[in-house]
C-alpha atoms as one frame of an Amber mdcrd trajectory, in Angstrom:
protein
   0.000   0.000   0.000   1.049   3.996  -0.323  -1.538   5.183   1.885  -1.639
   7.318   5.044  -0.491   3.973   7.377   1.790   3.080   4.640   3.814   6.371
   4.855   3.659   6.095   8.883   5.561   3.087   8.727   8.001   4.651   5.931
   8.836   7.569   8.340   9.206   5.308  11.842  11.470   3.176  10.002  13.517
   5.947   8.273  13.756   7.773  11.616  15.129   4.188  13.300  17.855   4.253
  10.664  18.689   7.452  11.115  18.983   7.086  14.629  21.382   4.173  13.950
  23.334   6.316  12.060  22.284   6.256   8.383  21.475   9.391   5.886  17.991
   9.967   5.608  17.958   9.784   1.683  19.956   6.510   2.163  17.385   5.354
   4.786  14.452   5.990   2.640  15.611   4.262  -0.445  15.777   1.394   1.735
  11.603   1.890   1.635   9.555   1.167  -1.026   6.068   1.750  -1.982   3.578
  -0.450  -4.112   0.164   1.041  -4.846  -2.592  -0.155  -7.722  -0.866   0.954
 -10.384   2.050  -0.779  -9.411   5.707  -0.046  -7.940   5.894   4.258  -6.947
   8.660   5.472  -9.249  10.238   8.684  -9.910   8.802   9.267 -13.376   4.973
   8.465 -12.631   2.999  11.139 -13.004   0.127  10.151 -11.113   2.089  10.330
  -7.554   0.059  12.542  -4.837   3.287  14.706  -2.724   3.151  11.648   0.361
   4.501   9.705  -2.109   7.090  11.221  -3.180   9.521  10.972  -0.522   9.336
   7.130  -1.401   9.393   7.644  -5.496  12.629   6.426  -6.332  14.508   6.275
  -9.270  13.859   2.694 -10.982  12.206   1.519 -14.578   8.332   1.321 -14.005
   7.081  -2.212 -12.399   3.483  -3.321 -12.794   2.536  -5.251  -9.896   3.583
  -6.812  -6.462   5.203  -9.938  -7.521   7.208  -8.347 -10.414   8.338  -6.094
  -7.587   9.269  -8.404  -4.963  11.073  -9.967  -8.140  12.788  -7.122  -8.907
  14.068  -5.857  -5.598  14.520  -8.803  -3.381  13.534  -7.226  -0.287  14.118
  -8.554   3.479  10.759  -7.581   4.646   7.056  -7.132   2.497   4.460  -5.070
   4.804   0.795  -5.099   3.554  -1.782  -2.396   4.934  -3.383  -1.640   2.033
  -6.321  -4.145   2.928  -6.143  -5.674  -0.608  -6.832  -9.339   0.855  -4.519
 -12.280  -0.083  -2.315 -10.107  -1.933   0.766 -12.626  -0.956   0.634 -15.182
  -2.688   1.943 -18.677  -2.631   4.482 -17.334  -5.291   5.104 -14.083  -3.564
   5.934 -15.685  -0.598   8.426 -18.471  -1.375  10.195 -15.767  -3.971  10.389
 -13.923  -0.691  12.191 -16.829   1.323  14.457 -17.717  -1.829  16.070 -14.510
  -1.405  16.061 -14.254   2.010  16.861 -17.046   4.930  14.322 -15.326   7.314
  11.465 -13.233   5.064   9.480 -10.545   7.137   6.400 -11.313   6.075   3.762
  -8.483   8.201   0.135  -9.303   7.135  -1.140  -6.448   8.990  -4.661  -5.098
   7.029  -7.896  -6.169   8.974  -9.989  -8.155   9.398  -9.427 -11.181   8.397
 -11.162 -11.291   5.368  -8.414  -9.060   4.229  -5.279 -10.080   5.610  -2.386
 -10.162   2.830  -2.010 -13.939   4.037  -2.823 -16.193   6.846  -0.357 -17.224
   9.568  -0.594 -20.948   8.197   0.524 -19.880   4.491   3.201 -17.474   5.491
   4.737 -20.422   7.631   3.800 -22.952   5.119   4.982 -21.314   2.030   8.389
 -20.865   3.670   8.885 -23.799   5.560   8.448 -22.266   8.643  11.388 -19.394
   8.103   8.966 -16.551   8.198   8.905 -14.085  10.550   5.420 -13.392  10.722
   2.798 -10.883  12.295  -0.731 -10.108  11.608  -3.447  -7.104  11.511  -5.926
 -10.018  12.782  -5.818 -13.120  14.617  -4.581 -16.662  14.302  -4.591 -19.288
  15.653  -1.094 -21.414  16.419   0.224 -23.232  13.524   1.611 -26.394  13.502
   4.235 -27.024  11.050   6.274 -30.318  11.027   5.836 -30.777  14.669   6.641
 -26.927  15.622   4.120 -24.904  16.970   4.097 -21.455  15.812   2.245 -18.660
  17.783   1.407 -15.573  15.609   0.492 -12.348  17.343  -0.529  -9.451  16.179
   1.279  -5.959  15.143  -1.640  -3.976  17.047  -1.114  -0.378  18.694  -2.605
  -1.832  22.317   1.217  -3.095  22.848   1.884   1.306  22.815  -0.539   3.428
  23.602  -1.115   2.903  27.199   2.221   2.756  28.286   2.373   5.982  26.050
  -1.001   7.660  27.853   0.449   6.643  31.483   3.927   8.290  30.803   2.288
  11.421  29.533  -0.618  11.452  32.559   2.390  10.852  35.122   4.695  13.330
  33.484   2.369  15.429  32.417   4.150  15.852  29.264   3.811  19.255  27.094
   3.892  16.749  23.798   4.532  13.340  22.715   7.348  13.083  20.695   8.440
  10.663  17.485  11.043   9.908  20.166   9.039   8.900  22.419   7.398   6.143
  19.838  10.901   5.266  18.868  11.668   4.337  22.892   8.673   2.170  23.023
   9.269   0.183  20.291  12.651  -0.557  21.717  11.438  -1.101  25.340   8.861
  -3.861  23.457  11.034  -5.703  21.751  13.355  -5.938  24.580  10.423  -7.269
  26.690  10.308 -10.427  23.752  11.305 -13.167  25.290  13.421 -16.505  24.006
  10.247 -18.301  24.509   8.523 -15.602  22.686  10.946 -16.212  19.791  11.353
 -19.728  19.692   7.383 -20.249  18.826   8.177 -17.647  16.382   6.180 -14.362
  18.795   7.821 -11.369  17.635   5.863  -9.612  20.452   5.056 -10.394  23.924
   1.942 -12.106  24.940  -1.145  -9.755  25.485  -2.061 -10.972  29.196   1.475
  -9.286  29.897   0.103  -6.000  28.703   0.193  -4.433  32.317   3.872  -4.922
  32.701   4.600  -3.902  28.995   3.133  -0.689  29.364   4.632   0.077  33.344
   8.054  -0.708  31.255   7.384   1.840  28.381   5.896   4.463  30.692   8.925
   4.850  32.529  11.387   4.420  29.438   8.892   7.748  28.396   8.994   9.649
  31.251  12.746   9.530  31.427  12.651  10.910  28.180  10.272  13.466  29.101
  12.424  14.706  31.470  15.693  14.232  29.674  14.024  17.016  27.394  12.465
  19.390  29.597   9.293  18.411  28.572   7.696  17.202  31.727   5.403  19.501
  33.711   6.165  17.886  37.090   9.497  17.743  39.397  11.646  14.599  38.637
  11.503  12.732  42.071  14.553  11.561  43.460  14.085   7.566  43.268
């Protein structure tokens, strides 16, 4: 997709490479956009100004698969609820070229989901690293039992509300997101990862968010944007 969620995830992932060090017109080259009429290129002249950040220089391609083709990315992203958009074909071309594909069926609900959990795993042999807009149910795949969960904002937003409430912070920063999504994925466990959970179970949603509320509020403070005095403990 090229849409408003598609451009989000564009800009949170340019702004994690940057922060890692990387050029921001390096980092979003590293991002590309497919929308109905195919791969967004420089020289279409159809492209609304979102886009544009993300139009890079390349020879026009006409649809998904000839683009996965073409570029051999690590990771495919779908939110453009166009449902079973990866395909058998889209997805083993994705784990040729890679030895663990990001495959993130995230459009909702189900009906629309790129793929299902079972596909993604069974079209790759279980080398997927998969999440999903809706849920699934475990897979089992040659006697491993996979656990998809889902890439759903719950995980953020109330550790994000209870750091601004507590801090009463004058804004929420990109920053702030960026901190989160570290402090989750260091709260992934081995167990997590081994049954193929790239995020924590949801009945563990009361620690996740104590651990990303205080990751935030040290960052409110760290730049003077908290309201209250930073207490001594």
């Amino acid at each position: 997709g090229a849409g408003e969620a598609a451009i989000g995830i564009c800009d949170l992932v340019v702004a994690a490479m940057i922060a890692q060090g990387l050029p921001q017109a390096a980092a979003r080259k590293r991002c590309w956009l497919v929308d109905s009429h195919g791969l967004v290129v420089a020289s279409r002249t159809d492209l609304t100004e979102h886009k544009r950040p993300y139009a890079h220089e390349h020879a026009p391609v006409g649809d998904f698969l000839s683009a996965v083709r073409t570029l051999s990315p690590n990771a495919i992203i779908g939110v453009a609820g166009i449902g079973r958009a990866f395909t058998e074909e889209v997805v083993k071309l994705m784990a040729a070229c890679n030895e663990r594909p990001i495959v993130f069926a995230l459009s909702n609900p189900t009906s629309q989901a790129e793929c299902t959990a079972e596909q993604a795993y069974t079209w790759s042999a279980g080398r997927a690293v998969f999440a999903c807009g809706s849920p699934f149910a475990p897979v089992t795949l040659n006697g491993r039992i996979f656990v998809p969960r889902q890439g759903n904002n719950s995980y953020i937003f109330p550790g994000v509300g209870l750091a601004a409430i507590a801090s009463r912070a004058k804004r929420v920063t990109d920053e702030m997101f960026q901190a989160s999504a570290r402090v989750l994925a260091d709260l992934v466990t081995e167990r997590d990862l081994a049954q193929g959970s790239i995020y924590p179970s949801l009945d563990r949603m009361r620690e996740v968010s104590a651990h990303i509320a205080a990751a935030l509020v040290e960052v409110a403070f760290a730049r003077g944007l908290a309201s209250v005095p930073k207490p001594e403990d």
